[in-house]
DRENFI-14264 format. One line per 3 residues: for each residue z, x, y of C-alpha. Coordinates in steps of 0.2 Angstrom, whole numbers, plus 5000, padded with zeros to 4 digits. Layout:
<nodes>
Z,X,Y; ...
</nodes>
This chain:
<nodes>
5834,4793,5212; 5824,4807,5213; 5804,4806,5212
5802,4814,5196; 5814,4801,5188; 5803,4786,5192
5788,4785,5181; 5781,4774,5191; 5782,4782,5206
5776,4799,5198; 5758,4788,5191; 5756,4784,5211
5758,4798,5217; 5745,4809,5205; 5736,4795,5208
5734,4796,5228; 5729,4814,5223; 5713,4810,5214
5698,4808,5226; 5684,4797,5222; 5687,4795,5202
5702,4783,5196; 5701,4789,5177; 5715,4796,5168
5716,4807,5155; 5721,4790,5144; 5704,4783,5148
5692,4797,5143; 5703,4798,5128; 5700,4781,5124
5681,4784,5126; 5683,4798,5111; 5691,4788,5099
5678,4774,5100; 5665,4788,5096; 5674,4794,5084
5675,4777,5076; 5656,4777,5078; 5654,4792,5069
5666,4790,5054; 5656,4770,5048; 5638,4783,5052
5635,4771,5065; 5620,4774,5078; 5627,4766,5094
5643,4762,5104; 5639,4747,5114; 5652,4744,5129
5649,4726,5138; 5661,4719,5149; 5667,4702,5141
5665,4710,5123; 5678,4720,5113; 5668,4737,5109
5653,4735,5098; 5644,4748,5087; 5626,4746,5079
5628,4753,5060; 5611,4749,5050; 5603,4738,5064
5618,4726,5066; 5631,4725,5078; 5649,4724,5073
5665,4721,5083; 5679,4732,5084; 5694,4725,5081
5701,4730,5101; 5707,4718,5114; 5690,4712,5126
5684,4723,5140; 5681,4723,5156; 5670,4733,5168
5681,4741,5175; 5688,4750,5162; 5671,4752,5154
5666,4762,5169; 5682,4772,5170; 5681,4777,5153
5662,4783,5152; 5659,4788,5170; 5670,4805,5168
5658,4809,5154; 5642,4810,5166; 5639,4827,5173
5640,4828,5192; 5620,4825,5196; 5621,4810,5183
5637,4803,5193; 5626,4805,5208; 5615,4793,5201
5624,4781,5195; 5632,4780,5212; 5618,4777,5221
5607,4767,5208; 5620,4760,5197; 5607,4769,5182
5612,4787,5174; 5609,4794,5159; 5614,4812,5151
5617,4818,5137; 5638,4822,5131; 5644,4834,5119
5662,4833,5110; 5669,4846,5102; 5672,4845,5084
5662,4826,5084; 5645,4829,5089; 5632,4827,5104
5630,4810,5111; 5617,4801,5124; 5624,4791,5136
5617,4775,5148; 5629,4767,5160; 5621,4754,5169
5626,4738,5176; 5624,4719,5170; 5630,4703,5178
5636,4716,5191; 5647,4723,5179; 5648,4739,5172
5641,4739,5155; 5637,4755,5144; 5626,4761,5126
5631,4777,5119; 5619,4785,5104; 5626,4797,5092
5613,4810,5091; 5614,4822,5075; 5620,4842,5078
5603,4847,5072; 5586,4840,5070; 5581,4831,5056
5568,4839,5043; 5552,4828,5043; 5552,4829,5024
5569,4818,5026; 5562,4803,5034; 5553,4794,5021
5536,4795,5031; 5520,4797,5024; 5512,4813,5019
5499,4810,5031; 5510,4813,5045; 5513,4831,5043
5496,4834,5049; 5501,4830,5066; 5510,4847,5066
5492,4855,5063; 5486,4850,5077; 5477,4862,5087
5477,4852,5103; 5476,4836,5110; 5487,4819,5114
5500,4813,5099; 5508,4795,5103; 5522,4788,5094
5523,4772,5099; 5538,4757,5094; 5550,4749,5099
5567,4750,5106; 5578,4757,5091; 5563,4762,5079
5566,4781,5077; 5551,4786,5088; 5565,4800,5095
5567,4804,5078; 5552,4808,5071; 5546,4818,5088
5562,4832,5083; 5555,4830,5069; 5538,4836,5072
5543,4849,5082; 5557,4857,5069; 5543,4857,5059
5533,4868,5070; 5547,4876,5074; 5549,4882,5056
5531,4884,5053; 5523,4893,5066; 5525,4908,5078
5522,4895,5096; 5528,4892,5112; 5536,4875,5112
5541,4868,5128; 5552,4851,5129; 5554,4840,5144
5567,4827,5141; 5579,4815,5151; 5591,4818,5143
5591,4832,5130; 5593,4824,5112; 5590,4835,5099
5593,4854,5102; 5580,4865,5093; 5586,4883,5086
5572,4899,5089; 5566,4898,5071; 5547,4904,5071
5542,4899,5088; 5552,4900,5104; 5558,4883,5112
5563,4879,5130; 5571,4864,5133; 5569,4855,5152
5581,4843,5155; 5576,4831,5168; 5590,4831,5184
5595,4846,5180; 5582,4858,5178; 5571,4848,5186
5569,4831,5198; 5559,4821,5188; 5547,4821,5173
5529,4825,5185; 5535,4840,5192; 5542,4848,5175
5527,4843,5167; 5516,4853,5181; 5528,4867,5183
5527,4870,5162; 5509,4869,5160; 5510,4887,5171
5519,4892,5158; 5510,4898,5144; 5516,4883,5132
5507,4880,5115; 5515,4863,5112; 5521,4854,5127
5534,4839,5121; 5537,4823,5134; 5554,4813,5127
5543,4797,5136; 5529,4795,5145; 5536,4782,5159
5525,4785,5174; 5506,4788,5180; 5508,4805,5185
5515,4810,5168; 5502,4802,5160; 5486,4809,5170
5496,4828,5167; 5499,4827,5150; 5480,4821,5149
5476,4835,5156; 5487,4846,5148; 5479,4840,5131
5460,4841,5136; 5463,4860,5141; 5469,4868,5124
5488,4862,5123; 5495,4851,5109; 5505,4835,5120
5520,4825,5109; 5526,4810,5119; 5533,4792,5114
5531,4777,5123; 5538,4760,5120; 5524,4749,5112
5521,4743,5096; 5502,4742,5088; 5486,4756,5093
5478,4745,5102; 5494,4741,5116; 5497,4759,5115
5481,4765,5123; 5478,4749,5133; 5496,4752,5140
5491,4769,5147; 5478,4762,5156; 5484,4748,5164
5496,4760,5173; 5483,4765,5185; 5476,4755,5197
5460,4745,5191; 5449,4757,5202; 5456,4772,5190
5453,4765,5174; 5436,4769,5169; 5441,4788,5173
5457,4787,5162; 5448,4777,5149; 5435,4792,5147
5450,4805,5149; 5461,4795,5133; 5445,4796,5124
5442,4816,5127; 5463,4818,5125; 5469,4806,5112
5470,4811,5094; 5483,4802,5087; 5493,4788,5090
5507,4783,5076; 5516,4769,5076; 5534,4766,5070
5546,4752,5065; 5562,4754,5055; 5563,4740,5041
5581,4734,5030; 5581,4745,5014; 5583,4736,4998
5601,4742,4994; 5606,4744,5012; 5602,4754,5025
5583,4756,5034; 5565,4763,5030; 5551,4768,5042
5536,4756,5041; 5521,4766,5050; 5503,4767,5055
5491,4780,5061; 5476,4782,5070; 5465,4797,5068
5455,4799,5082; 5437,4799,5079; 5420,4798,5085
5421,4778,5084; 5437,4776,5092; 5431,4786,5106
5419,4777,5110; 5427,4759,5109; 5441,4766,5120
5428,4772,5134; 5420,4755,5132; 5438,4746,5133
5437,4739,5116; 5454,4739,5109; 5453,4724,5100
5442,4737,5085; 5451,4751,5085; 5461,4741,5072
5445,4742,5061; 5443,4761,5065; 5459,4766,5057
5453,4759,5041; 5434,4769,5043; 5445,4784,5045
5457,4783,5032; 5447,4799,5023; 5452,4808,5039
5470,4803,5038; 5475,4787,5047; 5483,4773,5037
5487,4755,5043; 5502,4747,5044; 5498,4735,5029
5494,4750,5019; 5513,4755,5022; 5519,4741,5017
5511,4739,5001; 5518,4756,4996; 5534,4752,5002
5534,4735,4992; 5528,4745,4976; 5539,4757,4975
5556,4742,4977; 5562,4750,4996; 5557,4734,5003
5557,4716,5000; 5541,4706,4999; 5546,4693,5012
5552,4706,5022; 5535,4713,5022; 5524,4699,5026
5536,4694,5041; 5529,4713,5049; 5515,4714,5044
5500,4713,5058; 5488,4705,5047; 5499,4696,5032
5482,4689,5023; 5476,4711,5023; 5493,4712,5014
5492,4698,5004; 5475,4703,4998; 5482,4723,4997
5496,4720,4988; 5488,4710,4972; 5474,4722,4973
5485,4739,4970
</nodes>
């Protein structure tokens, strides 16, 4: 029987011409319709897990496919192929990689292959084709001021899942829109792609236009930036530059994974060693102006709503972050709610006025449930 008659035989042998990457056309096929199964029930994450069917998150919860159960294996030779050649690199030698995917005709996605149990194991984010308009995301009016900013450190802090990505694209299309700036992005990987509007925008995407997030942050401050944006700040050198970046005229946007003021600014410290803190401290005092916290809440009716505070750096603040005492700064976003910061309770209170969010629901977020209590039968 000739070669080409035997299926079989024809698999093996384009198989042994393959180096290095056992994936078949079938298997990156397989990873688009999952996505595209993600995008048609608006769902925010594909989650691949070896012992699972395929999952995506859709409104905060996690929902089954109906598909047979996974395994690593085929996790890996689905999603691997999708990594560009430097993330491949990586997950090779650390088992970690993300970048960032696009798809024709469905949209841009950001991708995490990892390992867990010593299995392969992916998340893979839809990220919309544009950024969203901060008018859009049901935040207070108070926020937009950030964009006003002449200079200085802006944290948005929360945790995993809460939109801080979200609102940062949002800031920025806002300046973007607004203002004639040069606005330069440093992100691992690229989430949200920002058009020339009014300002100019670079985006820096980590492994590829550069190593790592230090030296793209000390190579972009040479660059005649007005509004330097960090996707996260995740190490000690990226924080001490973007200090510095803030304290000599530019306007710094970052998230970071926490979830109250005080955590935010304690967490910043606490990444230097003990010896350094007392400098930091003064240099988050001169820095900071803002930190704004976020947490995405269920929506009465379906769906989520942003529950939010901010801090409005003042002279106070300052002073109690020189002296290392967090524990008020609590009280100081209630002394300067004339200059714009709100607390989280203040949120709520609105949100539970206006029907978006359940009462219960409230009182289970809230920081300080009797300030609520008191608020809410006050208003």
């Amino acid at each position: 029987m000739p070669w080409h008659d035997d299926p079989d035989a024809v698999a093996g042998e384009l198989n042994a011409l393959v180096p290095g990457d056992a994936s078949t056309p079938a298997d990156s096929q397989r990873l688009e319709d999952w996505l595209r199964t993600l995008v048609a029930r608006k769902g925010a994450d594909l989650l691949l897990v070896a012992g699972s069917a395929p999952c995506i998150r859709v409104d905060g919860q996690v929902l089954r496919l109906e598909e047979d159960t996974l395994g690593g294996d085929e996790i890996e030779q689905a999603v691997r192929p999708a990594l560009p050649a430097y993330a491949q690199q990586r997950y090779d030698e650390t088992q970690i990689a993300d970048a960032s995917w696009k798809v024709a005709g469905l949209g841009r996605f950001r991708i995490n292959l990892h390992h867990e149990r010593g299995r392969p194991a992916a998340t893979i984010r839809a990220l919309p084709a544009r950024p969203p308009r901060l008018a859009s995301l049901n935040l207070p009016a108070n926020v937009e001021m950030l964009t006003r900013l002449p200079h200085g450190l802006v944290v948005i802090g929360g945790a995993t899942g809460s939109g801080k990505t979200t609102t940062l694209a949002a800031l920025v299309d806002e300046i973007n829109r607004r203002d004639r700036r040069h606005i330069v992005t440093i992100e691992d990987p690229i989430e949200y792609e920002h058009g020339h509007e009014s300002s100019v925008v670079e985006h820096v995407e980590v492994g590829t236009d550069a190593p790592d997030f230090p030296t793209a942050l000390r190579a972009v401050v040479r660059q005649a930036p007005d509004v330097i944006v960090i996707g996260e700040m995740r190490d000690p050198e990226t924080m001490r530059i973007a200090l510095a970046a803030a304290q000599t005229g530019h306007l710094v946007l970052t998230t970071m994974h926490t979830t109250d003021v005080a955590s935010t600014v304690g967490r910043i410290a606490d990444n230097f060693p003990p010896e350094r803190q007392p400098t930091i401290r003064q240099d988050l005092a001169m820095g900071l102006s803002a930190v704004f916290i976020q947490a995405l809440l269920p929506r009465v009716g379906g769906g989520r709503i942003p529950a939010v505070e901010l801090l409005m750096l003042g002279y106070g603040a300052r002073q109690h972050i020189r002296k290392n005492a967090l524990q008020h700064l609590n009280q100081e976003i209630t002394i300067t709610r004339k200059s714009g910061s709100f607390t989280l309770e203040d949120c709520l209170v609105v949100l539970v006025k206006q029907g978006l969010v359940e009462k219960g629901e409230a009182l289970l977020r809230a920081a300080y449930p009797e300030e609520f209590e008191k608020a809410l039968a006050a208003s």
